[in-house]
N, C-alpha and C positions, 0 to 999 in steps of 0.2 A: 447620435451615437456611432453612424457608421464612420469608418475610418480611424476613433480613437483607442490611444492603444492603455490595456488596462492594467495594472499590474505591472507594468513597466515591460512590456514580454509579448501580449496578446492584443493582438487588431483586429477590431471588428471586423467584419465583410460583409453579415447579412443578418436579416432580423430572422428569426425561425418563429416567433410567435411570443405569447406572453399573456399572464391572468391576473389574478388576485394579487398570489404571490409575487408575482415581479415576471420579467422579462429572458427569453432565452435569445441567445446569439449562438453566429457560427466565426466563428476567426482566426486568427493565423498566430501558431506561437515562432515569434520572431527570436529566440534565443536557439532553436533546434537546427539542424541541415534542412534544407528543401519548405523549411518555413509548414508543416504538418498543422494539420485542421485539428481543432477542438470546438467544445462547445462550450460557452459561457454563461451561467447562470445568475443575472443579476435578481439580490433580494432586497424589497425595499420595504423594511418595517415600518408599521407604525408607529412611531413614538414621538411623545411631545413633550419628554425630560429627561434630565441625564439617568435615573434610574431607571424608568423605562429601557432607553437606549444599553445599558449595562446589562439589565436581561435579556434582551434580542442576540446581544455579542455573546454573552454564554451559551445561549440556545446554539447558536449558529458555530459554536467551535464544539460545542458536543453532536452538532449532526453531520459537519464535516467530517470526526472521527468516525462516526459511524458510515459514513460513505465511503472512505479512503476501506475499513475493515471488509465494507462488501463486496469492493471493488476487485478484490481477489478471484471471485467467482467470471468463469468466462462467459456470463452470459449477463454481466452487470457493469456499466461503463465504469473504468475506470479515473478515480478522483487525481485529479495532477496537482490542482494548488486550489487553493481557499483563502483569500485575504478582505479588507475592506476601504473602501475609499468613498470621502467624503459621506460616510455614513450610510454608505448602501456598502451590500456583502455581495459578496463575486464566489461563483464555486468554479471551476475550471475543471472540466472533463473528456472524455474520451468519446470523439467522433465517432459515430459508428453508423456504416454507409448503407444503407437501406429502405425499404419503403413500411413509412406508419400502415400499422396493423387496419386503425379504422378506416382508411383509402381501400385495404383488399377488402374489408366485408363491405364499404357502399359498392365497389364493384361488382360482386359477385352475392351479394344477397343472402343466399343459403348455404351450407357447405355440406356436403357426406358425415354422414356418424362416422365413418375412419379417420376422418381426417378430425374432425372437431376433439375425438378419443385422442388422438398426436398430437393436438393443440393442448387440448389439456393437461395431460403429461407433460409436456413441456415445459408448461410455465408454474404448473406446481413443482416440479422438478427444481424450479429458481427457486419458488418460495419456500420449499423444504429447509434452501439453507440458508435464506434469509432470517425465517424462524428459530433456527438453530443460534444465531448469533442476538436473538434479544429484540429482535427487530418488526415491527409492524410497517408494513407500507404504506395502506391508508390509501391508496388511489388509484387500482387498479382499474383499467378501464383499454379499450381499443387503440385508443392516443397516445397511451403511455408504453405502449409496445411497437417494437420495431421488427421488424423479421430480416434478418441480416444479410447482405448481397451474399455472399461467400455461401454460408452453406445453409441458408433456410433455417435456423434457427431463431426463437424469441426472444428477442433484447428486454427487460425490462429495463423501463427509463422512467426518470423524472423523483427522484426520493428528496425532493424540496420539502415534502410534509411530513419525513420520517421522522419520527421522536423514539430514543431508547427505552423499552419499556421490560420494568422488571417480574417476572409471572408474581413472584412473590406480591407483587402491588396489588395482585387480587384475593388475597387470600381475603380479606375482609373488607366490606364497606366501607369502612371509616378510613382504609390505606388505599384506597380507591384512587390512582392520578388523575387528576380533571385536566385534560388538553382541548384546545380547539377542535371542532367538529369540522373535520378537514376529509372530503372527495368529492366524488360526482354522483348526481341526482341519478337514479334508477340501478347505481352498482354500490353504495351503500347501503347498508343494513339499517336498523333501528337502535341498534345501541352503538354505532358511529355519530350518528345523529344525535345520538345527547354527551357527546363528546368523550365515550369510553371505547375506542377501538383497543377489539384484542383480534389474536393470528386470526380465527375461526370469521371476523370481518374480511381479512384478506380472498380466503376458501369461498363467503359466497359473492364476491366481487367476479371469481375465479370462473363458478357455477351460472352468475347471470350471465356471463359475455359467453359460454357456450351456449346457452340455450338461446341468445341471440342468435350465434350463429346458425342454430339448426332450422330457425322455424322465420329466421330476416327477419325478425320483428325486434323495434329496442325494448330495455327491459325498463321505460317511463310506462308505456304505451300496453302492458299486460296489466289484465286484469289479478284483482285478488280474492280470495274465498272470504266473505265476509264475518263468518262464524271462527275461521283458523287465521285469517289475514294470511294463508300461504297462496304464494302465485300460483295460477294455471297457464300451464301449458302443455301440457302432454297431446291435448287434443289438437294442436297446429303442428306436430310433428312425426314423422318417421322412424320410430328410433327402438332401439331393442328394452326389452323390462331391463335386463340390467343396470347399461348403462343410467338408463333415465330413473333408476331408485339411487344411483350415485349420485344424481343432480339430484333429485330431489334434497337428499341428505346435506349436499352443499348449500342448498339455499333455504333455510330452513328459518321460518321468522324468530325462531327462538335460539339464543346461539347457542343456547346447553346442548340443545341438540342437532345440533350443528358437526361434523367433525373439528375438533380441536384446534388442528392444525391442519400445515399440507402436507406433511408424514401421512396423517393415517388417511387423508384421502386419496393419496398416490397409492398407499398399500392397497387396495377397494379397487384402484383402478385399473393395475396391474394385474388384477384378477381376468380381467375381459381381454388382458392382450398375451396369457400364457402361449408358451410356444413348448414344441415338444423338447425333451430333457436331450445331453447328450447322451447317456445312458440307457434311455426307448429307442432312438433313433441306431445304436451300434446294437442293438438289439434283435430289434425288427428288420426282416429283409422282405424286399419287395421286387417278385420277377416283374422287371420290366426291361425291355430288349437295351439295344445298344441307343437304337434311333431314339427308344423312347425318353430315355433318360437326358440324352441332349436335348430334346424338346422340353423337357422343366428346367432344364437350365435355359433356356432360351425363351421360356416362360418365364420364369425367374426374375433374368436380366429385365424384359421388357416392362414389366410390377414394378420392380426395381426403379429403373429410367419414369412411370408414372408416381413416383413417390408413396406406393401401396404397398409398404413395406413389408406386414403381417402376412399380405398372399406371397410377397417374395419368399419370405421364408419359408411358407408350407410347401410352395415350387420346386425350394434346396434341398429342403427335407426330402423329397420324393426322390431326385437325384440321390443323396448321401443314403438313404435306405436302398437303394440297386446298388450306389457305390461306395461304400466308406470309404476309402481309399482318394476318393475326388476331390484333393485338397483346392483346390478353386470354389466346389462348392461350398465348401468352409466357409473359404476365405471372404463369399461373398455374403454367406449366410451374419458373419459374423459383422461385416459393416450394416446391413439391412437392421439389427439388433441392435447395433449401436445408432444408428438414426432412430429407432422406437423407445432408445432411452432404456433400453435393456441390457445394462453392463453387464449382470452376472454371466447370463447367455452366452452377449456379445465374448466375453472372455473366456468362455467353455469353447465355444469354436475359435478363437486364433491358438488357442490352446490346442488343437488339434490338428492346426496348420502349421504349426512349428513341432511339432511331432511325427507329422510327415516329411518336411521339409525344411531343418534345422538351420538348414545357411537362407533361408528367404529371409530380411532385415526388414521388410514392409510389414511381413506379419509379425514378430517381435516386436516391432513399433507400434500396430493397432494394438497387438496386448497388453503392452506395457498402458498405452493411454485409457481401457480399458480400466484397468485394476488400477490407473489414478483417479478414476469416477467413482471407484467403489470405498477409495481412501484406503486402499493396502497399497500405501507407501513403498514400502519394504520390495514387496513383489515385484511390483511396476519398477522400480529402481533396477531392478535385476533384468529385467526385461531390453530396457534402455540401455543397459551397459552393453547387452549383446546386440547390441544396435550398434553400438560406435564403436566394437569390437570388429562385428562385421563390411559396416563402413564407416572408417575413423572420421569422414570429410563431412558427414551427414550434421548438419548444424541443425536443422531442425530437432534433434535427439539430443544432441548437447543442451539444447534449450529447454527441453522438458524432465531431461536429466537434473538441471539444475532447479527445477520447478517441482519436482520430487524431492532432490533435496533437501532445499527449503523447507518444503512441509515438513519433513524430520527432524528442523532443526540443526541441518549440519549446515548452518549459514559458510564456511570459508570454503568445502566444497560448492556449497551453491554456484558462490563466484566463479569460481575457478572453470566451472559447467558454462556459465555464461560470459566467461570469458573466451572459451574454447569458440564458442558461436561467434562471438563474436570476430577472434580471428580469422573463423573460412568467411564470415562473411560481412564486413564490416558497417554495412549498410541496414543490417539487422536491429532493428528501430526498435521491436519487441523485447532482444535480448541486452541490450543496451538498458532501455527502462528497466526492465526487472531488476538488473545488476546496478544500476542505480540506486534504484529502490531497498535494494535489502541493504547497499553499504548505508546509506540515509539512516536507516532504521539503526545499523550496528555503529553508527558516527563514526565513521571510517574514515575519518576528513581526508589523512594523505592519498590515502587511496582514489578516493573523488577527486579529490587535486590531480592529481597524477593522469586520473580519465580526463581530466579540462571539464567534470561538474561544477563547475566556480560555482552556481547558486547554490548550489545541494550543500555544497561544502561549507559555506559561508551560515546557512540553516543549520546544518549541524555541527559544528562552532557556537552558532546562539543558544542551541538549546545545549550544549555543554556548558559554555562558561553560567545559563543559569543556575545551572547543579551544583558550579562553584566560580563565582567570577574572581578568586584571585587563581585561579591556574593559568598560568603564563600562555602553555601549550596552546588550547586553544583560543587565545588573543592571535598569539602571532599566525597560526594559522589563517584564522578570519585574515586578517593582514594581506597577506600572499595572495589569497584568492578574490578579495578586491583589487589588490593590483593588479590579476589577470583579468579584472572586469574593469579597469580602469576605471573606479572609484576611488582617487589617488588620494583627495583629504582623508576618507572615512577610512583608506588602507594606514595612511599615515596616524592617525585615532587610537587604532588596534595598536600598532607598533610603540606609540607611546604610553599605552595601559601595559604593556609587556613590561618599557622599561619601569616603570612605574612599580609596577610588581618587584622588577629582577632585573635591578640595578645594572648590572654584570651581564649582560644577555648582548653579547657581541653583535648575534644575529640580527635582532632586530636594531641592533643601531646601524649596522650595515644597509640595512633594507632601509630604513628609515634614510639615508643619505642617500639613499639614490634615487627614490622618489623626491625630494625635497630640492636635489637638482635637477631632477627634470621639472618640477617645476617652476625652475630660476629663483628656487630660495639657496641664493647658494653661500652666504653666510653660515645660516642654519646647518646647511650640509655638510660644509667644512667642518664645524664645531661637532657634528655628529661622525666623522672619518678622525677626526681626531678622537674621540669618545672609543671608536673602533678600537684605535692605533697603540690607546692610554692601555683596555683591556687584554689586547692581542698584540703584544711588540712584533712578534714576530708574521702577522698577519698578511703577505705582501701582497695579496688584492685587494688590499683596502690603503696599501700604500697607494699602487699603483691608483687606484679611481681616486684616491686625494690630490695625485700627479696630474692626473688628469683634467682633473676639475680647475685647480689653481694652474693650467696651464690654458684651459678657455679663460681664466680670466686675466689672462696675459701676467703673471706673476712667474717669473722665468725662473728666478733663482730660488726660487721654492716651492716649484715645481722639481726641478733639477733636483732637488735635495730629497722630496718623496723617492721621487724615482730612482734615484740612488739607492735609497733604501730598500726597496724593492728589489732590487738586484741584488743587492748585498745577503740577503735574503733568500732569493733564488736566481742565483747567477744565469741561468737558462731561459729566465722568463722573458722569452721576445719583445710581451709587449711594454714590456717597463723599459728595456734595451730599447727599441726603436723611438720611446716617448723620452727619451735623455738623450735621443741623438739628435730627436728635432730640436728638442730643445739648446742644444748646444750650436747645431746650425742657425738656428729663431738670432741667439747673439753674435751672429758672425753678421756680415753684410748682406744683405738681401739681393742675392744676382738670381742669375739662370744660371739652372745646373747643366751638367753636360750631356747632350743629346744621345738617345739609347742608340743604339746598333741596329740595324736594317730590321734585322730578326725579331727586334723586341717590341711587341705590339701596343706597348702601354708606356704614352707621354705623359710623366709628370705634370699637372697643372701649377708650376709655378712663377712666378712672374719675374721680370725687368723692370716693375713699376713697383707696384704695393701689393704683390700678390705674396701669400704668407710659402715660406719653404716649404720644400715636398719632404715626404720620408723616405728616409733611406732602408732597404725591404735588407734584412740579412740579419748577421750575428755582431756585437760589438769586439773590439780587438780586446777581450776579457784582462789575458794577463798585463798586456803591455798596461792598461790602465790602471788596473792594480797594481802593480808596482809603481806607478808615476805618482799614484796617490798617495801611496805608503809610504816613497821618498819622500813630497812635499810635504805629507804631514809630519812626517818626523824632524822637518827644517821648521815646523811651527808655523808653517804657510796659511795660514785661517784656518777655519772650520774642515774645511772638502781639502783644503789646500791650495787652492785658486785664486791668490790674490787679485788678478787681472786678468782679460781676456789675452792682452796683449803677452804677458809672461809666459801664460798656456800655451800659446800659441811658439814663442819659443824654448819651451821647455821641453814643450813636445815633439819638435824637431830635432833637440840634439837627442830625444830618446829615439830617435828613429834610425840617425845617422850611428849611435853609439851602438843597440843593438844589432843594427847591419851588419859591421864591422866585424863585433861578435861572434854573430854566427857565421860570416864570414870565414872568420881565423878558426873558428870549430872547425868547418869541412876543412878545413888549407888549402885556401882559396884566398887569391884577393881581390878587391874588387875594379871594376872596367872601368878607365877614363873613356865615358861617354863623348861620341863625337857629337859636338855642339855645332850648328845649322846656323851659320851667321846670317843674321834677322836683316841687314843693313839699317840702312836709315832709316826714322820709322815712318811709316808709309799714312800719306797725306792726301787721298785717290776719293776719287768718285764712288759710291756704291755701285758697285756690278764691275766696276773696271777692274781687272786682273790683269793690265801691262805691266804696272811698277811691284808688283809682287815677285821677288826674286825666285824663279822656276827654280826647283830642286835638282841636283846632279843628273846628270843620265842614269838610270838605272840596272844595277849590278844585277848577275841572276838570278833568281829566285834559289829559295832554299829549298832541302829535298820536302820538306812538311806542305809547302806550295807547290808543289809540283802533284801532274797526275802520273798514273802510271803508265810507263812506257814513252812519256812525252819525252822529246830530244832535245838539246840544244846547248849552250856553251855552260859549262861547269867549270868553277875556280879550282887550280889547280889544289887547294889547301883544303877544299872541299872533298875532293877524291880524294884527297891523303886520309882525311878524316873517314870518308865512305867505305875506304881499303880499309879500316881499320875498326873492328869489329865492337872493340870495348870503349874506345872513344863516342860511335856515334851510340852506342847504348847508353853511354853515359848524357850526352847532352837532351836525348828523350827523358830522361829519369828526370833531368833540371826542368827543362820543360814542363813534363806531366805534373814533376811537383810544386813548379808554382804556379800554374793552370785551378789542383786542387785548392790552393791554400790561398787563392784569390778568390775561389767560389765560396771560400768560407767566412773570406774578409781577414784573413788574417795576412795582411798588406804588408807590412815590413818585411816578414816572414815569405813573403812571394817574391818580391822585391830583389832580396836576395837570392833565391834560386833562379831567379831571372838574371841574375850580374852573372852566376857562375856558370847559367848556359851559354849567355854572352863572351863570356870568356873563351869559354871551347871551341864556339862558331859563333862570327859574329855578324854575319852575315842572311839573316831568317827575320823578311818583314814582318812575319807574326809573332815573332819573339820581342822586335821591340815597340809592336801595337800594344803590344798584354801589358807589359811594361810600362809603357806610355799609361794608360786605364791604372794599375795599380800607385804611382807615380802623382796623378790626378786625384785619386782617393786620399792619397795622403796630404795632399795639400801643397802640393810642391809645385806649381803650374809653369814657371819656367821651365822646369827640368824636365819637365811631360813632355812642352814643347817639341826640346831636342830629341825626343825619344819618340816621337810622331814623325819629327821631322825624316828622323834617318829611316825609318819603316815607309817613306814616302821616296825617299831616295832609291830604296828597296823594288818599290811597289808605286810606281808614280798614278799608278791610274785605279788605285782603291779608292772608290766614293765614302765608307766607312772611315776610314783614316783622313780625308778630308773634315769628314761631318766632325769628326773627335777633335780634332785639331782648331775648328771653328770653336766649339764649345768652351777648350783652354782659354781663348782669345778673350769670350765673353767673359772668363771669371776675371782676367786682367783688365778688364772694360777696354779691349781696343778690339771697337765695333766695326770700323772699315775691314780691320785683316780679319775679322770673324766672317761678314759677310760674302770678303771672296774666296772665302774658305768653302763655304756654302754653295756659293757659285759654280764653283767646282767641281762641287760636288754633284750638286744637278747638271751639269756638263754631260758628268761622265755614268750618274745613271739618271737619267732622267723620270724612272719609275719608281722613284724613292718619294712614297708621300711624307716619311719623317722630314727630308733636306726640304722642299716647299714647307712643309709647316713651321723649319724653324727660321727658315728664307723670313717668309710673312711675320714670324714675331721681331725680326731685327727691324726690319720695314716700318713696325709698329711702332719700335721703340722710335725710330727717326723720323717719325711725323711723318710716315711716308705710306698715309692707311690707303689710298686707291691701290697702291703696288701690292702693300700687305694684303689686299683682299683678292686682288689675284694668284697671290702665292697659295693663301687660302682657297681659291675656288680649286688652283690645281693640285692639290692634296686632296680634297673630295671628288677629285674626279678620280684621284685614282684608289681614294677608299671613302666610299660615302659614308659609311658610319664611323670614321675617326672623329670620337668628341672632339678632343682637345682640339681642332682645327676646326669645327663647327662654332663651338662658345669664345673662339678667339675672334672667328668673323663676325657674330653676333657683337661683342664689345666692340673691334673695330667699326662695324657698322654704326653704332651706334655715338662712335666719335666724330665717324666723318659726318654723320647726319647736325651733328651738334655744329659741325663749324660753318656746314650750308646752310643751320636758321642764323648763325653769327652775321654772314654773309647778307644774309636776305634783309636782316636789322640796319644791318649800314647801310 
């Protein structure tokens, strides 16, 4: 058993023990943070046919209910989950960290009538409200109680033989319930033993474990009066008449006379632990000095610290009669009272501690938990408030706040209280569960969902859709919260009973296609994004993942056509924009794109071989394609308007050239005959050699944008005219800045042109016809970039950036020698440029040239060792030239 996990949730870890009834464990619930301990209760009926087996599972969901109901009480584990596997029942409960009761009496033998008077009270105190809810235990005993690390208090444990019993069932004979004769030998009664347990069996289970304790003897091993059949013991014990006519009374062979319940033997009991009233104590004064009086508090204390609670208080009392006014000793009087299970009291004193001292927020808080022991709701509620009144951040007060609540029935306050907890403190494991718990109960599913409860949500989901299983709501619910538990068929189940139900339910056909592609049903999921698409035309995230999807499966031109739609749609929506650009690159040729700029830290992965295009990260050029589209279709160009890649391709040129022009003549302006960079013959050279590469002109001065300040040096006379002149050089910044803007935005023609007309002004500004060159290249024009690299080089001969650009033009025209001394060049003249080695080593690559590529590669990681893209190129590389040294080794 150890290791298996049960419930799909809970792993064993250790055996704790095991009887009759079955087996208990300790194990780990594997759905929660930090994997928290429980206890698990395996039951294993006897049965040996289906009817049989059909009774056991009734029993076993009507005692779970009744444990989950008592679980409420803090001094009774709380029920987590109850299910069945392979025909044994599993209860799942609340850990609770302690030492078994019957370990402290073999240790210690006998105990003090004070303390066994505080044991008692205690645990009738549980049974008070065990009683109240309908409930017989049936098996109290040493074993069955824990005394709790935290604060000394008695756990009852172990309600595997609880059965719900109704008083009404005694009213006569013949209505008499016959249950199994279910405890332990020496703490049952006689009418347990013939299998009628009522409360008043509980009371003397209650009565023989303290008279064990009093006199160390078990209660097999005492004798009984042969004429009465009543135990003796009085003559092995120490103990006051009172007390011992309360035991007597609890263990009484006859249970008529017996106390009832453990109501009225708490009220009996409570009689031997009075304490003086607030009202005798403001009464009575008592001259004792200054010293004296801090010596019962200091008495007090020390009582207090031996857990002798009753003398602490007469110690407080003696102080508060020298001093009313000593609100400390209240304060302490008042916890002492609440350890002896004396809420009234306990609440008469913080009651008088917060009347001395209205901003203390500790005693507010004992009061308040006070007057929730006494079930005045209401009051404690008000108590609490001026808790978090006076410290809003007090999470523990939010917590009992909303546990007040609760009891009042104002369940969305509840939340709201355990919400608050749980914001100051989100590790708050207590306020979490509770707030769990009550949306569970109110089937709060979104709200569960929303907490990441997927199981709770999914539970209640099931017990909704039983109350009506054609309500759509919670199907698709259930749905969503398997998917967050990734149970993808049974989420996909839910979403097909949705549509099943509601035909027309967008959502879950949505939902439904996206699980059905993840997993690789992607027909199905097509035919469901179409189902979206049919309900919702206008729907464009459902356009868009239909783009999507039929774009993994390499289906370009209907993909293109989603995504179109999607845009059309919402013209803003990036991601359909960027999924129609790749797509539109996907049908162009598959090169290398152009190498980023020094600055840009992020290289494209995409290939010279079979590696698929990169995406282009921006905004599409909106209008111009709208209108290109608009023209074609109105020329009755097909569907999009696209008859061919090739026509596009010049269609969209002369709309390039046309609108220039355009706007152009808008400003009144015309545009620059570009100086064109004659190529000469084309170059036929070694890779790395850069002789036969025609050096570019000497270079002219830089322009004022290149220049720093104050720097000196020779200035074109046409330049100074322009500098002398105030509204000229503003005007050529305004060209510039504006097509600097409207390239950041992509709107390339549009730049193009403010770049012609700053060109015009001064023509003279290496950075003017870099920017150029870049927008030039987006558009697709790769010779004419050329010349506009070129002359920014004429400009600027020793920019490694305009090198590196100029290399990449090269690549898109496939002339790989002048790309790579382009490259060359460039690491020339910066050598610390890990982008220029990495695209060094991919041309290397390209040319079967993988030892060189892998040293281009090594020196790009030396000078950025986390550069992927130069990491997974060497890894390929690597793995090519590996392939041609086994080639090698074959031969």
């Amino acid at each position: 058993m150890l290791g298996r996990i049960l419930g799909g949730r809970y792993q064993v870890t250790h055996h704790l023990g095991g009887g009759g009834f079955g087996q208990t464990y300790l194990a780990e619930d594997l759905h929660l943070p930090g994997k928290p301990q429980c206890v698990v209760k395996q039951l294993k009926p006897r049965v040996t046919n289906l009817e049989a087996l059909q009774t056991a599972r009734r029993l076993f969901d009507t005692e779970a209910e009744v444990l989950y109901a008592l679980g409420s009480h803090d001094q009774i584990p709380r029920l987590f989950a109850h299910f069945e596997e392979n025909r044994d029942f599993f209860l799942v409960q609340e850990f609770v960290e302690g030492e078994v009761f019957s370990q402290e009496i073999k240790n210690r033998k006998q105990f003090p009538e004070t303390e066994v008077i505080d044991l008692v009270q205690d645990i009738l105190t549980v049974l008070e409200f065990v009683h109240q809810q309908q409930v017989v235990h049936r098996d109290i005993k040493p074993s069955n109680l824990i005394r709790r690390r935290g604060d000394r208090r008695m756990i009852l444990i172990d309600f595997g033989a609880v059965k719900q019993i109704g008083i009404e069932a005694y009213e006569s004979p013949d209505q008499a319930s016959v249950t199994i004769a279910v405890g332990s030998s020496g703490y049952m009664p006689n009418e347990q033993l013939a299998g009628k347990p009522r409360f008043s069996s509980d009371v003397y289970a209650v009565g023989m474990m303290a008279i064990q304790c009093l006199i160390g003897v078990n209660p097999k091993q005492l004798k009984e009066d042969p004429k009465t059949s009543e135990i003796i013991w009085r003559d092995q014990a120490k103990v006051s008449p009172e007390f011992a006519a309360i035991l007597d009374k609890m263990v009484r062979y006859d249970f008529r006379q017996r106390y009832p319940s453990a109501k009225e033997a708490l009220d009996d009991l409570r009689s031997l632990t009075t304490t003086t009233s607030v009202s005798a104590l403001l009464s009575e004064r008592t001259l004792v000095s200054c010293d004296g009086h801090l010596a019962w508090l200091e008495r007090g204390d020390d009582l207090f610290q031996l857990q002798r609670y009753k003398e602490a208080v007469s110690a407080y009392d003696r102080v508060i009669q020298a001093k009313p006014e000593e609100y400390l000793a209240w304060f302490k009087r008042g916890i002492a009272l609440e350890n002896l299970q004396r809420y009234e009291d306990a609440a008469e004193s913080y009651e008088q501690v917060v009347r001395l001292h209205p901003e203390d927020y500790l005693a507010w808080y004992k009061w308040g938990g006070a007057l929730e022991c006494l079930h005045r709701y209401q009051e404690a509620l008000q108590s609490y408030e001026r808790v978090v009144e006076l410290r809003p951040d007090n999470y523990w007060a939010w917590h009992d706040r909303g546990k007040v609540l609760e009891a009042l029935r104002q369940y969305d306050e509840a939340i709201a209280s355990y919400d608050r907890a749980v914001q100051l403190k989100p590790d708050f494991q207590l306020a979490v569960e509770n707030r769990k718990r009550v949306l569970s109960q109110l089937s709060r599913v979104d709200a569960l969902y929303h907490l990441q409860h997927y199981d709770e949500a999914v539970a209640s989901c099931d017990r909704a859709i039983q109350e009506n299983p054609n309500d759509p709501i919670p199907w698709l619910m259930r749905g969503m919260a398997l998917e967050k538990l990734e149970c993808h068929e049974e989420a996909i189940a839910a979403y097909d009973r949705v549509v099943e139900i509601q035909p027309d339910d967008h959502v879950a056909w949505f939902k439904r296609a996206n699980l059905l592609e993840k997993l690789n049903r992607h027909e199905e999921a097509i035919a469901s994004y179409d189902r979206v698409v049919q309900i919702q035309p206008e729907n464009y995230w459902a356009w868009h993942d239909r783009g999507r999807l039929l774009e993994h499966l390499q289906r370009y031109e209907e993909a293109i056509a989603s995504y179109d739609r999607a845009v059309q749609i919402k013209p803003d929506f990036q991601a359909a924009i960027e999924g129609r650009r790749r797509m539109l690159n996907q049908m162009q040729s598959k090169v290398m794109p152009l190498p980023v700029e020094e600055e840009d830290e992020t290289i494209v992965s995409v290939g010279i071989s079979e590696q698929p295009t990169s995406e282009f990260e921006g905004q599409e050029l909106e209008v111009l394609i709208a209108d290109y589209k608009c023209r074609l279709v109105g020329q009755g160009n097909g569907a999009n308007g696209l008859e061919s890649q090739e026509e596009t391709t010049i269609s969209y040129q002369q709309e390039v050239e046309e609108t220039a022009i355009r706007v152009l003549r808008e400003e009144e302006a015309t545009t620059v005959s570009l100086p064109q960079a004659d190529l000469g013959e084309p170059i036929s050279v070694e890779i790395g050699d850069c002789s036969n590469l025609p050096p570019p002109p000497q270079p002219c001065p830089t322009a004022l944008s290149q220049r720093k300040d104050g720097e000196e040096g020779p200035i074109r006379e046409e330049w100074q005219a322009i500098k002398s002149t105030e509204p000229a050089l503003e005007n050529y910044h305004q060209r510039l800045q504006k097509g600097l803007a409207l390239e950041k935005e992509q709107r390339y023609l549009e730049a193009l042109a403010a770049y012609d007309q700053a060109s015009h002004i001064y023509a003279d500004d290496a950075h003017l016809w870099q920017r150029r060159g870049h927008v030039l290249y987006a558009l697709g024009r790769y010779e004419t970039a050329i010349a506009s690299y070129r002359r920014a080089l004429e400009l600027e001969p020793e920019n490694a950036d305009v090198w590196c650009r100029l290399g990449g033009t090269f690549v898109r025209l496939k002339q790989l020698p002048d790309a790579v001394t382009c490259f060359n060049r460039a690491v020339e003249l910066k050598p610390t440029s890990h982008t220029s080695w990495y695209w060094q080593g991919r041309l290397q690559y390209e040319l079967k040239r993988y030892a060189a590529a892998i040293q281009s590669f090594d020196r790009a990681l030396e000078l950025k060792p986390d550069f992927q893209p130069a990491i997974q190129e060497r890894l390929r590389t690597q793995r090519q030239l590996n392939a041609l040294e086994v080639q090698d080794v074959g031969v």
